[in-house]
C-alpha positions as CSV (number, residue, x, y, z in Angstrom):
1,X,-20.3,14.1,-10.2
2,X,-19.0,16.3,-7.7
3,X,-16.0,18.5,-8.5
4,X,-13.5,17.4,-5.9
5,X,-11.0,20.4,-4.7
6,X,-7.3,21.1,-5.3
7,X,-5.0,19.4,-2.4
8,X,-1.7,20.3,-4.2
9,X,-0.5,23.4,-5.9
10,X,2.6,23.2,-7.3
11,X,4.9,26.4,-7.3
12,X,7.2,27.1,-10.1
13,X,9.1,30.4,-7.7
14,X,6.9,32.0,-6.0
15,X,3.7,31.6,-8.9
16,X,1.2,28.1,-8.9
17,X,2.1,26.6,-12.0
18,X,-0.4,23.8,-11.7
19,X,-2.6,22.0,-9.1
20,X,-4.3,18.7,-8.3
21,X,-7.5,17.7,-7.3
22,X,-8.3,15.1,-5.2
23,X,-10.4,13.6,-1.9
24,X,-9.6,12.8,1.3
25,X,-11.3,10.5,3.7
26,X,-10.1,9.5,7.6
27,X,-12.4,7.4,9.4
28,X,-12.6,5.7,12.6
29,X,-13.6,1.9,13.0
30,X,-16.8,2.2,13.7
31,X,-17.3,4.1,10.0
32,X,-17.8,7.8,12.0
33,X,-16.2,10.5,9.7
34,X,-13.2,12.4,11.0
35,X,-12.4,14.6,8.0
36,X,-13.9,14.6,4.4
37,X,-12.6,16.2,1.8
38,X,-14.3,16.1,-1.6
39,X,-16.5,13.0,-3.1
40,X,-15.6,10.3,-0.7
41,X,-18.1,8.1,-1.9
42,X,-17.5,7.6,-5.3
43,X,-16.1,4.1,-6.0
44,X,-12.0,4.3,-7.2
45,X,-9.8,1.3,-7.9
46,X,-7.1,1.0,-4.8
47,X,-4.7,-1.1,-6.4
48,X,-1.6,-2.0,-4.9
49,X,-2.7,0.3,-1.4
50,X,-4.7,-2.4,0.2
51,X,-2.0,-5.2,-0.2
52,X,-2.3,-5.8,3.2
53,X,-6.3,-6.5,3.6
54,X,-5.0,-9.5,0.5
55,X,-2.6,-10.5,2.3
56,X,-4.9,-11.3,5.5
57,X,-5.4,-14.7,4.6
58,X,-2.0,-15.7,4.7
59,X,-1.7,-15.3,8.1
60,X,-4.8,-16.2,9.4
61,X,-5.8,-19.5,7.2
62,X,-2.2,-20.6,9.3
63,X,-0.3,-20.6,5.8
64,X,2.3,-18.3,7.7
65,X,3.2,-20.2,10.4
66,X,2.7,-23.6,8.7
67,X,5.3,-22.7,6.5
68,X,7.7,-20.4,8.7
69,X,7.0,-16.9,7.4
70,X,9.4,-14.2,9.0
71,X,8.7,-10.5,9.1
72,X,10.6,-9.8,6.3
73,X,8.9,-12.3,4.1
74,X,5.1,-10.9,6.2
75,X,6.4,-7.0,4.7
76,X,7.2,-8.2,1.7
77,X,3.5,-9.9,1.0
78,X,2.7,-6.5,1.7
79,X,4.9,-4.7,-0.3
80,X,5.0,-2.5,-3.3
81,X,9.0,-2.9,-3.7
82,X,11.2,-1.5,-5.8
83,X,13.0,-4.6,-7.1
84,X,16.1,-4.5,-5.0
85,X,18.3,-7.4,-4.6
86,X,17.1,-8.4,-0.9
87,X,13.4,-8.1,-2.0
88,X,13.7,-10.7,-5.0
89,X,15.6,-13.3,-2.6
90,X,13.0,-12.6,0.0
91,X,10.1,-13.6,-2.6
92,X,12.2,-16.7,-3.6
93,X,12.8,-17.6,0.0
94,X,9.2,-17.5,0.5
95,X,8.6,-19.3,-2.5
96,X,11.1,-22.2,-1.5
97,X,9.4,-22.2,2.0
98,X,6.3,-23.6,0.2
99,X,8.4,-26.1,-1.8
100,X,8.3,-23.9,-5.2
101,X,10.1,-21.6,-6.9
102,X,9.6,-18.9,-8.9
103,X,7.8,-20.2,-12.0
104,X,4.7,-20.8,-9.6
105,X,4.7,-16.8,-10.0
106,X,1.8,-15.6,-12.3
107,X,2.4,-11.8,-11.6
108,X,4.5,-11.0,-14.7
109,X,7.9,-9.7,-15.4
110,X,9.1,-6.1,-15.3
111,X,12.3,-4.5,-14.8
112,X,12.8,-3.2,-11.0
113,X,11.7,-0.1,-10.1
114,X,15.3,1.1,-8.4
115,X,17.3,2.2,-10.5
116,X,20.6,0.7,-8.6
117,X,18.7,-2.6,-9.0
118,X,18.6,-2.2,-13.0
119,X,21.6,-1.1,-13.0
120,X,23.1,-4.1,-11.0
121,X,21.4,-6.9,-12.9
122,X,22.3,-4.9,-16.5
123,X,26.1,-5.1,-15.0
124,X,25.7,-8.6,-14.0
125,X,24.4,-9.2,-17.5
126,X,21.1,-11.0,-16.0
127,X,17.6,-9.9,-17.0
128,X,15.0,-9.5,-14.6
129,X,12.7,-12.4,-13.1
130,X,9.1,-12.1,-11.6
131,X,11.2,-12.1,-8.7
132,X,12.0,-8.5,-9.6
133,X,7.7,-7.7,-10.1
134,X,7.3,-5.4,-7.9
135,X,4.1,-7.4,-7.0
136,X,6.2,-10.8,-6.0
137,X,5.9,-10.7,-2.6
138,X,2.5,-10.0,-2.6
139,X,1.9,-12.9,-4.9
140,X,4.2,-15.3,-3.2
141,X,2.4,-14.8,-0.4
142,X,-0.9,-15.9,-2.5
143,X,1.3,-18.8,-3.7
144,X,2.1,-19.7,0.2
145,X,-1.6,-19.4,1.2
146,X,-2.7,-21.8,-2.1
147,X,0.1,-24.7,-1.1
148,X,-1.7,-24.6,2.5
149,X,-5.0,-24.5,0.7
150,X,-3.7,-27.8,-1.3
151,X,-4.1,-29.9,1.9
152,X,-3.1,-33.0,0.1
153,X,-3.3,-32.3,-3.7
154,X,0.2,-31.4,-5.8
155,X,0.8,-27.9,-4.7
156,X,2.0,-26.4,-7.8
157,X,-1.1,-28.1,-9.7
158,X,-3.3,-26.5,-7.2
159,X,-1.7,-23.1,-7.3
160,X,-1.6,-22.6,-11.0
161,X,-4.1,-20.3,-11.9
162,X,-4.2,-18.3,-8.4
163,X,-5.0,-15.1,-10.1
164,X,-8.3,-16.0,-11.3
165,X,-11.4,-14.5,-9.5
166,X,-13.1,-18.2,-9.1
167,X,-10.0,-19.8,-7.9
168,X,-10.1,-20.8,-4.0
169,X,-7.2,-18.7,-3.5
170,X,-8.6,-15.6,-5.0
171,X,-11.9,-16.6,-3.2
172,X,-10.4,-16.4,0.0
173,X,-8.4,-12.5,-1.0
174,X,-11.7,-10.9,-2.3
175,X,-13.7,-12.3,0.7
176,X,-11.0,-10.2,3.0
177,X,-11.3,-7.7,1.1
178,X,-15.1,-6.8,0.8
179,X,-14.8,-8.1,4.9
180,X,-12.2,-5.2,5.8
181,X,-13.9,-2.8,3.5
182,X,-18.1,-3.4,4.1
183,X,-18.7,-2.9,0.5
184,X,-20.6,-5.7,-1.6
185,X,-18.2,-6.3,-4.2
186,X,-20.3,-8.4,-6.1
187,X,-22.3,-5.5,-7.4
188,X,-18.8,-2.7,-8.3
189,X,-16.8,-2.4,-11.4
190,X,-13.8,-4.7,-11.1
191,X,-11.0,-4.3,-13.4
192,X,-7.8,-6.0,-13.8
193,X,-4.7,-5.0,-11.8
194,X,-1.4,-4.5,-13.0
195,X,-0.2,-7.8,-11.4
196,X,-3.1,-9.2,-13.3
197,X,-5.5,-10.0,-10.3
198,X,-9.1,-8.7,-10.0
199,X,-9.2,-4.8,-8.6
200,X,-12.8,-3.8,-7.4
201,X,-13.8,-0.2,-7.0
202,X,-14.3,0.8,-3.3
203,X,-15.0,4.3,-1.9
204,X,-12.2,5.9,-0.1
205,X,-15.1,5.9,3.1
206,X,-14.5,2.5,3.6
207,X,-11.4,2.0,2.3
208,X,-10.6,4.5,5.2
209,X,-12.9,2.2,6.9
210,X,-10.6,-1.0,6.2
211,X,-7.6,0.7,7.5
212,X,-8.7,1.9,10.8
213,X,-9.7,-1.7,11.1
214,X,-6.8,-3.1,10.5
215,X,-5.1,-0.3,13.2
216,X,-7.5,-1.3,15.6
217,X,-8.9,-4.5,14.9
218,X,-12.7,-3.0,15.8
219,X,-15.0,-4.9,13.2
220,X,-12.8,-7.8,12.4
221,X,-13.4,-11.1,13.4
222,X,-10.7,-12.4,16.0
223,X,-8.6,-14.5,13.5
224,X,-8.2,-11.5,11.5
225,X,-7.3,-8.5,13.7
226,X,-4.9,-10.8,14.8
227,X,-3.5,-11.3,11.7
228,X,-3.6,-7.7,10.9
229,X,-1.9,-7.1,14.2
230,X,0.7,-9.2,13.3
231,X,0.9,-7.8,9.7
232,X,1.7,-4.4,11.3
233,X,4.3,-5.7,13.5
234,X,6.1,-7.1,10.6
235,X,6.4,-4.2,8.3
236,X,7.3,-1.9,11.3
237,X,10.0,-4.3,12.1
238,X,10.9,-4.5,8.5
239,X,9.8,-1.1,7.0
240,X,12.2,-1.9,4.0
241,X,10.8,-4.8,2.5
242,X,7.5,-2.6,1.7
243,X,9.0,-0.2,-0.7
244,X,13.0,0.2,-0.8
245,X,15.7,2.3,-0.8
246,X,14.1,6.2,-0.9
247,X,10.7,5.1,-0.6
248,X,8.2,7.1,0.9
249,X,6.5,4.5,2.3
250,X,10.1,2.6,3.7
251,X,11.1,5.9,4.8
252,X,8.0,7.2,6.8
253,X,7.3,4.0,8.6
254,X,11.4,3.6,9.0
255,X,10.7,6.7,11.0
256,X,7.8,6.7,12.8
257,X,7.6,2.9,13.1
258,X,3.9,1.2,14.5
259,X,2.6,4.7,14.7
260,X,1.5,4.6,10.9
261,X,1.0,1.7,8.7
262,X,1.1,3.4,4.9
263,X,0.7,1.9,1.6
264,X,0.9,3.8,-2.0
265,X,-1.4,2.2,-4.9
266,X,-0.9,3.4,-8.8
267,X,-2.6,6.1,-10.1
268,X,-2.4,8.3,-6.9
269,X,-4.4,6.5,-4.3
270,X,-3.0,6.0,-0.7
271,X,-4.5,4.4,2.4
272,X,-3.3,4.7,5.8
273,X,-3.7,3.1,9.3
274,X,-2.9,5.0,12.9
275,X,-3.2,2.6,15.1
276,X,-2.4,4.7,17.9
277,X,-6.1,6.8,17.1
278,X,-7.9,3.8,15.8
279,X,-8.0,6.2,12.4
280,X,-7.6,5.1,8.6
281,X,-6.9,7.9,6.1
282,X,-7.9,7.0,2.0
283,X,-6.7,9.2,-0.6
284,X,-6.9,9.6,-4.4
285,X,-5.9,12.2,-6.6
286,X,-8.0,12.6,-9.3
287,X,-5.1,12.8,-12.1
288,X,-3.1,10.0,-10.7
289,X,-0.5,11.4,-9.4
290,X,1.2,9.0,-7.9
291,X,5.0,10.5,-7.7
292,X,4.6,13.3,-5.9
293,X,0.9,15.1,-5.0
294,X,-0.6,11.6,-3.4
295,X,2.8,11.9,-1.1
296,X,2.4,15.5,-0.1
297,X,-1.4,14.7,0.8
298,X,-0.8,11.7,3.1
299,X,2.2,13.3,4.8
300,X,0.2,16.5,5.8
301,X,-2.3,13.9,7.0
302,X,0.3,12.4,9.1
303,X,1.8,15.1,10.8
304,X,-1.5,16.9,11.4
305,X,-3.2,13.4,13.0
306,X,-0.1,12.9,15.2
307,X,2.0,13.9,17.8
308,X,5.5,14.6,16.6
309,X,8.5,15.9,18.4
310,X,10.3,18.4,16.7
311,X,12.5,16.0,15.2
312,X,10.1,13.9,13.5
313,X,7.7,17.2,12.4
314,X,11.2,18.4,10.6
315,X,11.8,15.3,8.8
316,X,7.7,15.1,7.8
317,X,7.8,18.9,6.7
318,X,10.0,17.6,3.8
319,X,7.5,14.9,2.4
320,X,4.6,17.8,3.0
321,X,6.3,20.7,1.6
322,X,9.3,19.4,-0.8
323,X,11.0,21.2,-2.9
324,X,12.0,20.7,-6.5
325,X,15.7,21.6,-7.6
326,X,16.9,21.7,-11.4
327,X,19.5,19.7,-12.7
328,X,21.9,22.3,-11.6
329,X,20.4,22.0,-8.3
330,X,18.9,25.7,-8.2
331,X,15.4,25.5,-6.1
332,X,13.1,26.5,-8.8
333,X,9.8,25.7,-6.4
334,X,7.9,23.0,-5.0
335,X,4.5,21.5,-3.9
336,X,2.2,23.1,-1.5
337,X,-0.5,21.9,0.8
338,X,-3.9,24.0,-0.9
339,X,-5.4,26.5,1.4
340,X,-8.5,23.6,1.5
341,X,-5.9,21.0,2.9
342,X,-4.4,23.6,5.1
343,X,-7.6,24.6,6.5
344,X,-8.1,20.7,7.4
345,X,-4.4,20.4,8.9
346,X,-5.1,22.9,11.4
347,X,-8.5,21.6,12.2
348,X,-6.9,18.5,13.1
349,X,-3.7,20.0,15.1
């Protein structure tokens, strides 16, 4: 297997304390390679980064109009969130749009990622919900497409069981999935996600692939570029609902709006659509690391691919070259673009 290079050192003063490895792929829609870095063919599990090629079904099977969807409640189908008060009544409010409620959810229950969100339920003496899943919008949004799916079979009869690969709703996700992606999921490990749905091992070529795709809408049947188009729209007109308060993901696309579509997965993947050069960018760092080296990788990406006013380049230079305080706040170092990533950012200035 091919040794993939370091991406990320991480400075403790002015010494490398430690690095991570990784590979980066950005691809145009017709599958020509703009950069690769490392083995970009080796299948990986995305996870939670391609919630949006899932969540193409529910707009265009008609589920989302059918039942009044709003942008907020589109983001959130999207959404890796962090549990926050307005992203749990958004999920229910979808949910209640569909005539159910939050029992229909078959995602599990976990504590919210926000701290100020366990903090408030803990003060409010309540315990978390699947509400609070960090996976509920996506999976109401499964719930939504199965009710429209029912035609006129009992709903909550129908949906029960969504999760399951052979289920018509799961059908209809995997078949957007290998779709958006031109990889033959039938014949690729598949494993099972955190939120307890199938995950299939794709390359980050074509999950690169998927995502300039979904920017562009180049290699999608008609129904579905316009449902990623509309998917886009939503979560830059409601950037919050996709991650929450601090977010990288909220915060980047809070900023730079339709020019980037940007979605984390666990165990450091991230994907990336811009639009605006009919590119997709696919990460994964080969230790996981999700919490910070994924982040510093995707945001030299960004600022490299696009133009940014002075403004914008300061605020992405803090997501590309943070730096890491103590608790008494002394700067003690930071992460670092590697001299390979840096040799890719200024071939793509």
């Amino acid at each position: 297997m091919q040794t993939n290079p370091i991406l990320i050192d991480v400075l403790r003063g002015s010494a490398v304390e430690s690095s991570h490895r990784g590979a980066l792929a950005i691809v145009d829609a017709d599958g020509a390679v703009h950069t690769a870095l490392g083995d970009i063919d080796r299948p990986i599990f995305p996870r939670s980064a391609v919630k949006v090629l899932q969540a193409l079904p529910l707009v265009e099977s008609g589920a989302a109009d059918r039942f009044g969807l709003n942008d907020e409640e589109l983001a959130l189908a999207c959404a890796s969130h962090g549990g926050e008060a307005r992203h749990a009544q958004t999920a229910a409010g979808m949910l209640a749009k569909a005539g159910l409620d939050a029992t229909a959810l078959e995602c599990g229950t976990h504590w919210p990622y926000y701290d100020g969100a366990i903090k408030a339920l803990a003060a409010a003496g309540a315990l978390p919900s699947a509400l609070h899943n960090n996976c509920s919008g996506k999976h109401s949004g499964f719930v939504c497409l199965g009710c429209m799916l029912a035609g006129g079979q009992d709903r909550r009869d129908f949906v029960s069981g969504y999760l399951q690969p052979r289920h018509p709703v799961m059908r209809e996700v995997t078949a957007s999935l290998q779709a958006a992606t031109g990889w033959d999921l039938a014949n690729t490990p598949v494993g099972t996600d955190g939120c307890s749905i199938p995950t299939f091992a794709i390359p980050l070529r074509n999950l690169a692939l998927a995502f300039a795709r979904v920017g562009t809408g180049v290699g999608l049947r008609t129904g579905r570029a316009a449902a990623a188009r509309r998917l886009r729209q939503a979560v830059a007109a409601a950037p919050f609902m996709v991650a929450g308060s601090g977010r990288f993901d909220t915060r980047v696309m809070e900023r730079l709006g339709d020019r980037v579509f940007c979605k984390v997965g666990a165990e450091g993947v991230y994907c990336a659509a811009v639009p605006e050069l009919g590119l997709g960018v696919a990460l994964k760092m080969d230790d996981g690391n999700t919490a910070r080296a994924c982040e510093v990788v995707m945001a030299v990406a960004i600022e490299r691919l696009l133009a940014l006013d002075e403004a914008d380049a300061a605020f992405m230079e803090a997501f590309s070259h943070p730096v890491m305080r103590n608790w008494n706040g002394i700067e003690v170092g930071g992460l670092r673009p590697s001299g390979t990533l840096i040799a890719f950012a200024a071939a793509a200035a």
